[in-house]
MARNUDO-450879 format. One line per field, with one value per residue: x, y, z of N, C-alpha, C in turn; residue number from 1. Coordinates in steps of 0.001 Angstrom, whole numbers, plus 500000, padded with zeros to 6 digits. Example, Ala and Ser with C-alpha at 12.3 -4.5 7.8 and 13.67 -1.06 7.14 Angstrom:
// MARNUDO-450879
n.u [513190/512850]
n.v [494310/497750]
n.w [507800/507080]
ca.u [512300/513670]
ca.v [495500/498940]
ca.w [507800/507140]
c.u [513200/512900]
c.v [496700/500030]
c.w [507800/507870]
nr [1/2]
END
This chain:
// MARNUDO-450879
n.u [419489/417458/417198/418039/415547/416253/414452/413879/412545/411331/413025/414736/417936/419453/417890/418496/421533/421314/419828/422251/424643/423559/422217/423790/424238/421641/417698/416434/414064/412383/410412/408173/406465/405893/406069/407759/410637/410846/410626/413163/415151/415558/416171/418598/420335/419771/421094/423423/423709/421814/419708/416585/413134/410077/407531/405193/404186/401999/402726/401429/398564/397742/396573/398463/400844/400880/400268/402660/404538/403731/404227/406974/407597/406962/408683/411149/412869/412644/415470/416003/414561/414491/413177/413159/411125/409888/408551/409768/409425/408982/408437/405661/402979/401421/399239/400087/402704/402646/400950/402537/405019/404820/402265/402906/405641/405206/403081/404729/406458/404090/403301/405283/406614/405345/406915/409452/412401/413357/416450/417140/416637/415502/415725/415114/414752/415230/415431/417277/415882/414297/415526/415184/412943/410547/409162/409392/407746/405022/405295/403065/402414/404347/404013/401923/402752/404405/402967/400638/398175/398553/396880/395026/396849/397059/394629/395168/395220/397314/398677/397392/397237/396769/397188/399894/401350/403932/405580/405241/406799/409037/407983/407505/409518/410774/408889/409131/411541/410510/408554/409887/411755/409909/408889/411524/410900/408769/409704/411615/410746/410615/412966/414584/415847/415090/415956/417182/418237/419644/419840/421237/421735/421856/423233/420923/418512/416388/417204/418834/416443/415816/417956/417794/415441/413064/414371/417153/419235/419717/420318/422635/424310/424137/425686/428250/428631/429077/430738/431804/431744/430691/428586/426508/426739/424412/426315/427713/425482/424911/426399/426584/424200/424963/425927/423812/423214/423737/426030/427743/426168/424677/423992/422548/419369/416329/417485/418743/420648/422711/423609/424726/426734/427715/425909/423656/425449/426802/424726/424414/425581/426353/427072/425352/422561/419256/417686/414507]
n.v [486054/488987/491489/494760/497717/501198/504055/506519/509301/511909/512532/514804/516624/516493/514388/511739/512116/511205/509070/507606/507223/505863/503457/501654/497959/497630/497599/499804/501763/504122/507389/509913/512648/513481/511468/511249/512599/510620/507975/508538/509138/506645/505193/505867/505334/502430/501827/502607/500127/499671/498457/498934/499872/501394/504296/506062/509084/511331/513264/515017/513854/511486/508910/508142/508460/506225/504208/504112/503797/500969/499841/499989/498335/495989/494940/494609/494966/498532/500089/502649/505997/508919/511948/514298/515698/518540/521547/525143/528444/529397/528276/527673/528515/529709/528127/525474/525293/524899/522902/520681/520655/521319/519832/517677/516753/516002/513818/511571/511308/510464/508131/506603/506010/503998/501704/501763/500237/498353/499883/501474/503810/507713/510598/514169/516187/519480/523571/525565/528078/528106/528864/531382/533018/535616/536974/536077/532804/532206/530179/528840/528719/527013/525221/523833/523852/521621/519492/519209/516914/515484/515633/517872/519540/521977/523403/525230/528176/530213/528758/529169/530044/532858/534290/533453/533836/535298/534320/531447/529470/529642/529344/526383/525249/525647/524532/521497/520847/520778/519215/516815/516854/516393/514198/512252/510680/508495/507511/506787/505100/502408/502649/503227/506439/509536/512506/515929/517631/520605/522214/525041/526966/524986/523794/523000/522171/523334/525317/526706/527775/529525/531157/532315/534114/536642/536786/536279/537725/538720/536057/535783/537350/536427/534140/535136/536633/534315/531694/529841/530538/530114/527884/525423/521686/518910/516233/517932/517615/514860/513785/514679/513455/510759/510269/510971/509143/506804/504404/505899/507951/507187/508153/510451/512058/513413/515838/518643/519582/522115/522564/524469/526336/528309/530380/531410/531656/533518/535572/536214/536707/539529/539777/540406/541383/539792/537579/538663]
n.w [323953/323717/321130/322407/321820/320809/320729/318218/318179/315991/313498/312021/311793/314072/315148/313412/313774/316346/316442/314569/316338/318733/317373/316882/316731/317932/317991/315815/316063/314594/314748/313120/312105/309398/306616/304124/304578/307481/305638/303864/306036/307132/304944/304690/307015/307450/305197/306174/307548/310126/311901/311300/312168/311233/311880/312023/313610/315626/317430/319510/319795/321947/321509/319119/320250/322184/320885/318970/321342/322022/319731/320001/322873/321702/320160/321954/324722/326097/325726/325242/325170/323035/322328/319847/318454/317072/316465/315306/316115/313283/312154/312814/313906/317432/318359/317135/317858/321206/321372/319538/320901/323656/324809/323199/324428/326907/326723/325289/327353/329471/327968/327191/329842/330866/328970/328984/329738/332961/333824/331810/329625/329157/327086/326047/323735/324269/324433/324467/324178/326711/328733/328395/328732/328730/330869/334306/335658/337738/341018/341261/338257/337550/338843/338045/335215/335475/336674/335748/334296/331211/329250/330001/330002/328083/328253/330687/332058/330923/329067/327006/323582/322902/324733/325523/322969/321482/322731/323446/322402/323783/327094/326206/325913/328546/329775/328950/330365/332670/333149/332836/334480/336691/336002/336383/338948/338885/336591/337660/339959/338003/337622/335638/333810/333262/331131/330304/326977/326439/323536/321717/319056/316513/313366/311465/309280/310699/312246/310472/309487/311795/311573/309220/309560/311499/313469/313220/313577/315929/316789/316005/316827/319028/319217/318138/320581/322324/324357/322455/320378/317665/315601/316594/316099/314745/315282/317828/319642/319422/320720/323341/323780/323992/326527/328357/327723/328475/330552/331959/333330/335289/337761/336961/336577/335825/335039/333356/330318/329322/325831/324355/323193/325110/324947/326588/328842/327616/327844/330628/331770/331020/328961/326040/325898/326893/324503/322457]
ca.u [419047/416644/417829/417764/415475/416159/413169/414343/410973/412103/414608/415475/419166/419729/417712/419346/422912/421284/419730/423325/425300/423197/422031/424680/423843/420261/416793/416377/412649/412574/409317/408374/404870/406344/406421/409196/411528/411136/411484/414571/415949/415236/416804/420193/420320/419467/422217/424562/424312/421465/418372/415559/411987/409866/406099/404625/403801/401849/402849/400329/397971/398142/396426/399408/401918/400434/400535/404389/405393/403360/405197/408546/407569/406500/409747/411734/413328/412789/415818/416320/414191/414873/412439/413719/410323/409183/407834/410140/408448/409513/407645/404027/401835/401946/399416/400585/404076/401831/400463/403716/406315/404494/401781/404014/406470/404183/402277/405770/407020/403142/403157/406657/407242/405007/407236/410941/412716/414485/417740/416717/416975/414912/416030/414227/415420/414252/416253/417908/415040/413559/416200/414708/412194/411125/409157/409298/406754/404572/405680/401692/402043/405494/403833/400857/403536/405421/402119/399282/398265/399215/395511/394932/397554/396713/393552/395711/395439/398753/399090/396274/398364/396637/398488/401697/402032/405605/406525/404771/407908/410092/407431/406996/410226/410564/407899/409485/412671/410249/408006/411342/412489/408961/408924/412103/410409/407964/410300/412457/409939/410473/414110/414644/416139/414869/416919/416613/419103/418779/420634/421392/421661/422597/423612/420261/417482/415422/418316/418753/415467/415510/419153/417371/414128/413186/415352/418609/420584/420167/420457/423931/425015/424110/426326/429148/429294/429640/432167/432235/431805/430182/427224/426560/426544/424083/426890/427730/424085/424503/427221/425771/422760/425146/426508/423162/421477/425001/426696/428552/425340/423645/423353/422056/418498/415880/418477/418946/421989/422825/424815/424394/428238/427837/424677/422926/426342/427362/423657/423695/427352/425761/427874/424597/421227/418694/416901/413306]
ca.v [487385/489312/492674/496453/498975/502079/504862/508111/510459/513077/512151/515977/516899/516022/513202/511321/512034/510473/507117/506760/507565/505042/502197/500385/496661/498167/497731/501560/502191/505627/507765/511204/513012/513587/510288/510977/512463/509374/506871/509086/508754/505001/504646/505968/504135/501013/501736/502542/498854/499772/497791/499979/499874/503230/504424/507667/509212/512668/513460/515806/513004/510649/507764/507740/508271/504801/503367/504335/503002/499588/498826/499598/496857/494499/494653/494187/495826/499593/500774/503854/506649/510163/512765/515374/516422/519822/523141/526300/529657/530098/526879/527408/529681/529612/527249/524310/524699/524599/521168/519800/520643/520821/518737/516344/516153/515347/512691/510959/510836/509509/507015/505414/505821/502346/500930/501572/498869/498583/500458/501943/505678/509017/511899/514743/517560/520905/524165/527157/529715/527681/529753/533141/533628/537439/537070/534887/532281/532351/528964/527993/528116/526031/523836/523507/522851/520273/518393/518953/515651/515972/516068/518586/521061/523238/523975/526036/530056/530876/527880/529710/530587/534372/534540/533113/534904/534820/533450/530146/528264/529767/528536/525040/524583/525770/523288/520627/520938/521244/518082/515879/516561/515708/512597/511198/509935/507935/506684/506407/503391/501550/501998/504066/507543/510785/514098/516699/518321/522174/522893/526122/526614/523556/524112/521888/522508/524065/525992/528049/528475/530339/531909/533402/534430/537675/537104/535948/538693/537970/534889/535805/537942/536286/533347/535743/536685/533471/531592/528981/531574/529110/527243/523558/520829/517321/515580/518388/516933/513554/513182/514986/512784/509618/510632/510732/507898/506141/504122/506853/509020/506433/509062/511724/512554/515147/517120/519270/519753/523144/522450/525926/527302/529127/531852/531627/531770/534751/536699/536208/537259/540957/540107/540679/541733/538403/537705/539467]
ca.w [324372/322352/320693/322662/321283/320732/320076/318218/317644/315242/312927/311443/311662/316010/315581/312870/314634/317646/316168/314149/317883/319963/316866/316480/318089/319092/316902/316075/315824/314417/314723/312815/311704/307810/305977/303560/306084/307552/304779/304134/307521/307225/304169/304925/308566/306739/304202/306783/308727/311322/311818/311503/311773/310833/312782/311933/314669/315496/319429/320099/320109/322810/320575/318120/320566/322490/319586/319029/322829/322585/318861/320520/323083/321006/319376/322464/325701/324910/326600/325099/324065/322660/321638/319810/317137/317760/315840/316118/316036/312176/311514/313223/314840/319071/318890/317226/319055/321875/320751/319139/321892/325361/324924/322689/325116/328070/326068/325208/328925/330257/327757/327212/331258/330955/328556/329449/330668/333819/333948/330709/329887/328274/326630/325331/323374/324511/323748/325163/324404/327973/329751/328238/329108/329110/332324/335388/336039/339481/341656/341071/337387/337341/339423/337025/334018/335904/336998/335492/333373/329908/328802/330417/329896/327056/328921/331643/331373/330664/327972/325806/322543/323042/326072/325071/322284/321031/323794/323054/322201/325222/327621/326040/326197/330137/330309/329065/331434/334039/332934/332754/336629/337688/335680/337048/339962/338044/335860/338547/340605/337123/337269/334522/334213/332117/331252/328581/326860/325689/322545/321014/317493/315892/312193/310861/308293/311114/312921/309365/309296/312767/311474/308152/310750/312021/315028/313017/313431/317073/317173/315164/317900/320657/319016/318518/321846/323647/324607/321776/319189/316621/315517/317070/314761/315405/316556/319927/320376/319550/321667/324594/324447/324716/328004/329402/327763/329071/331357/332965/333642/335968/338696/336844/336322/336167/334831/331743/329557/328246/324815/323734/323014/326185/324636/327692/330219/327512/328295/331986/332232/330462/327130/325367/326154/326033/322922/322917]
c.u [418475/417370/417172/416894/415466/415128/413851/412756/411587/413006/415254/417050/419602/419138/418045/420948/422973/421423/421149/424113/424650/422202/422727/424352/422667/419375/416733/414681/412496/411126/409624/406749/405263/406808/407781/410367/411967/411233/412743/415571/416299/416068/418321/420744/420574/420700/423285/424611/423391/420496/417081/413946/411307/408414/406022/403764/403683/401582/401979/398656/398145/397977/397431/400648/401568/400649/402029/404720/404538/404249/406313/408125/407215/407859/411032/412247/413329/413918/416301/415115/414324/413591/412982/412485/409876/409225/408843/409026/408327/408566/406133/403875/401807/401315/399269/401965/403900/401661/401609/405059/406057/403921/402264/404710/406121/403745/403690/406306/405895/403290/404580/407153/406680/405691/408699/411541/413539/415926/417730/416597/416015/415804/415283/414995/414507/414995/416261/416913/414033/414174/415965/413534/411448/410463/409014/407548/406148/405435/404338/401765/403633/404714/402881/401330/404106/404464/400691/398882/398088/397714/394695/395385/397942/395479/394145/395520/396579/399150/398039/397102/398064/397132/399635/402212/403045/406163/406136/405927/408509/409396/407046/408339/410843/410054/408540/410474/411749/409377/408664/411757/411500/408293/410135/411892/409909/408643/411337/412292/410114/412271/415224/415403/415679/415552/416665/418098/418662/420046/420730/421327/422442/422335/422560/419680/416891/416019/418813/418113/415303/416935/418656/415667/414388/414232/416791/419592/420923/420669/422360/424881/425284/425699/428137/429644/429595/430737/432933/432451/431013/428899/427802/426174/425650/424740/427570/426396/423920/425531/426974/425040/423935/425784/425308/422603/422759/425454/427597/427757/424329/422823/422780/420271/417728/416072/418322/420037/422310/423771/424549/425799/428235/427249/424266/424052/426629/426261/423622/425056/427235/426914/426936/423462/420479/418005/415217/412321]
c.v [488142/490847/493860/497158/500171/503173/505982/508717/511788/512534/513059/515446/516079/514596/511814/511040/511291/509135/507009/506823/506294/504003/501035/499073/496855/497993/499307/501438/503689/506307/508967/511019/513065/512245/510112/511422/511094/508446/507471/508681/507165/504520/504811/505783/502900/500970/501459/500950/498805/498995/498365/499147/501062/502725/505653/508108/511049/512257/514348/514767/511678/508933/507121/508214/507218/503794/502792/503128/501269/498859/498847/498390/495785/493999/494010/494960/497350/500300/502023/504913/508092/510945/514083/515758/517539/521104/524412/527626/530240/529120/526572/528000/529081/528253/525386/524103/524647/523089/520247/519781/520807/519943/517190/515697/515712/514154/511294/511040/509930/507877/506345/505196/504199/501416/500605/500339/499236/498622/501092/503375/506704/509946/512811/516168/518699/522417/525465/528313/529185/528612/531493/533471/534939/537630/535926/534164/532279/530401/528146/527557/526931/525372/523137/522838/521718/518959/518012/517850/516281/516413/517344/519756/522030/523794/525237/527323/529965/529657/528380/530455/532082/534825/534476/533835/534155/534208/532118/529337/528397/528952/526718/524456/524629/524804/522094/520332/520150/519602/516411/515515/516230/514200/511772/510837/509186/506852/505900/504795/502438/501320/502521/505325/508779/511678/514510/517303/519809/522539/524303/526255/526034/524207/522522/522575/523546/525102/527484/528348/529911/531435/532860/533937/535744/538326/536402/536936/538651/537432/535015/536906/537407/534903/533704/536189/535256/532375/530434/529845/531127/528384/525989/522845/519693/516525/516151/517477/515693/513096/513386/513866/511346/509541/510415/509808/506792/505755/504808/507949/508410/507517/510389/511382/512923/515704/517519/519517/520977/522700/523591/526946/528078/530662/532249/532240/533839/535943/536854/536695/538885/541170/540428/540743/540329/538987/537864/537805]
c.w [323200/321990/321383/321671/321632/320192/319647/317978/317571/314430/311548/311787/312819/315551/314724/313584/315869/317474/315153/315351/318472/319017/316943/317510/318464/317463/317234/315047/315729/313962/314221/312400/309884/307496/305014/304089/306981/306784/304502/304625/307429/306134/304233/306004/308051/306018/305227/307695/309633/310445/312149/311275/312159/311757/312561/313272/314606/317163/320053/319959/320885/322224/319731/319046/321536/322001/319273/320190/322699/320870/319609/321447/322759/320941/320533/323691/325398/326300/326335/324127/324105/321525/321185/318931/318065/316297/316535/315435/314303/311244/311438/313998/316496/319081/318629/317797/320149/321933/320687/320377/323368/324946/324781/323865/326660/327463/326153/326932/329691/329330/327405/328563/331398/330432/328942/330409/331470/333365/332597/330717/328792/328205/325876/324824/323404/324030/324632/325298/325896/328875/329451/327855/329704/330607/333044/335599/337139/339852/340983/339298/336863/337626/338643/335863/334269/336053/336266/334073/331955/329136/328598/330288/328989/327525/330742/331163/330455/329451/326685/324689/322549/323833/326011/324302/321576/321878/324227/323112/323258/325865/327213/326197/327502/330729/330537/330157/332976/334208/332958/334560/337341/337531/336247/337755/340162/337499/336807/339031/339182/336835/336333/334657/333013/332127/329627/328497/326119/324853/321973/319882/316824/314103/311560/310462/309496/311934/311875/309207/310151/312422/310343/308722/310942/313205/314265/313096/314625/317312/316690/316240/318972/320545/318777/319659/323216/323148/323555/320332/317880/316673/315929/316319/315534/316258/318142/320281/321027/320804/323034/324865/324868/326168/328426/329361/327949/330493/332668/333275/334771/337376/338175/336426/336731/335854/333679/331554/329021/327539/324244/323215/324089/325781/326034/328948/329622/328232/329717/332461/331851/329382/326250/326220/325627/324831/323514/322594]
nr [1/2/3/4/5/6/7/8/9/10/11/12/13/14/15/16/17/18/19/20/21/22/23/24/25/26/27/28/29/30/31/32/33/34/35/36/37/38/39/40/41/42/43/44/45/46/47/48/49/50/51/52/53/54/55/56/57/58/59/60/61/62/63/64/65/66/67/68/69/70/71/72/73/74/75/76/77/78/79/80/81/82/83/84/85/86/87/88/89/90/91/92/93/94/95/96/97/98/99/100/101/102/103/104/105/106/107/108/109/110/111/112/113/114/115/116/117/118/119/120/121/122/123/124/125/126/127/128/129/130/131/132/133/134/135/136/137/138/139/140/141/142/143/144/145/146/147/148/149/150/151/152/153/154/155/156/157/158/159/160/161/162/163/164/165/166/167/168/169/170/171/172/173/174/175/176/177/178/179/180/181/182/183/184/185/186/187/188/189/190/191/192/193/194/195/196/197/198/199/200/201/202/203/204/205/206/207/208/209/210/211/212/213/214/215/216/217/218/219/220/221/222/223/224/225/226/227/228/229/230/231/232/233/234/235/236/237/238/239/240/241/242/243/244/245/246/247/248/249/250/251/252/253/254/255/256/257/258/259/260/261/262/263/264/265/266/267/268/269/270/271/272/273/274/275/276]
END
């Protein structure tokens, strides 16, 4: 029998915790757009016992994320893959988080849905600011984020970074959620299952970025008032994700995960006012 691979794309703080969580026994093909980040990543995987092989990969191009999904099958069954790379608002203007985190994460679901192997599983990391959104979407333009081919969908009104605004990242990550439950059906006829998870603020390089940010004092409230009281570390993540990209998740997908300490349950409960 030939060896499982595993795909991580991203391998910051989450996605490191993931490919060491779900390598072990598995080829771990680990994708990122920053080259030494990834030799990095690669090198202290490798140290630790895993069997790695690296692919630079920029997800807002469909060419090099093609590229990505046909090495993983070369290499062997791809039954697991996890996207966690993405741009927060502290990192890049609306509209490369535009680019890097919708488009991305459309591109990565059309093209690895061809490769996944039966009974084989997705995960995508998306994030809590999807649930705050300051205003409601129409039905027509959900339906537009959920379907409209990945090519395509930065050319929508409401995806025009002058439109979005600040609220570029919320909506991309709404998107994604929304891009996930209309791919399990897809992935489904192959066998497969997709789900996202939406983290909160995970205690990583890009998590302090958004904590020493214009909005950290927020973000420092909103984390005080809920029900975990604390920042989330990689492994709440990593461990989340193995539940779904697991044996004991066979009936779930479509779905999203809030791992958020309970921010979102605290704002909707009127322990805090959402974040602007």
């Amino acid at each position: 029998m030939g060896v499982n691979v595993v795909v991580v794309i991203g391998v910051g703080g989450m996605g490191q915790a993931i490919a060491r969580r779900q390598g072990t026994g598995n080829k771990l093909l680990l994708a990122d757009f920053d080259e030494e980040t990834l030799a990095a990543a690669a090198d202290l995987l490798g140290g630790q016992g895993h069997d790695i092989v690296t692919q630079t990969v920029d997800v807002s191009s469909r060419s090099s994320v093609a590229a990505l999904a046909d090495t993983a099958a070369r290499l062997g069954p791809v039954t697991q893959l996890v996207h966690t790379a993405g741009l927060s608002p502290v990192q890049a203007p609306a509209a490369a988080v535009l680019k890097v985190d919708l488009l991305g994460t459309a591109l990565v679901l059309e093209e690895f849905e061809r490769v996944i192997a039966p009974g084989g599983s997705g995960l995508v990391i998306s994030s809590m600011a999807g649930y705050m959104l300051p205003a409601s979407l129409s039905a027509e333009q959900e339906h537009a984020l959920a379907h409209t081919p990945a090519d395509d969908l930065l050319d929508l009104p409401f995806t025009d970074p002058e439109v979005a605004g600040q609220g570029a990242y919320g909506l991309a990550k709404y998107g994604n959620r929304l891009r996930v439950q209309a791919a399990s059906a897809s992935w489904g006829e192959r066998g497969a299952r997709i789900n996202s998870i939406s983290p909160g603020v995970i205690a990583t390089p890009m998590g302090q970025q958004e904590l020493d940010g214009e909005n950290g004092r927020t973000m420092r409230a909103l984390i005080a008032a809920s029900g975990s009281g604390r920042l989330g570390t990689p492994d709440d993540i990593a461990e989340a994700a193995a539940f779904l990209l697991g044996p004991g998740a066979t009936f779930i997908t479509g779905n999203d995960l809030l791992v958020d300490g309970g921010v979102v349950a605290a704002i909707r409960a009127g322990r805090l006012a959402p974040a602007a």
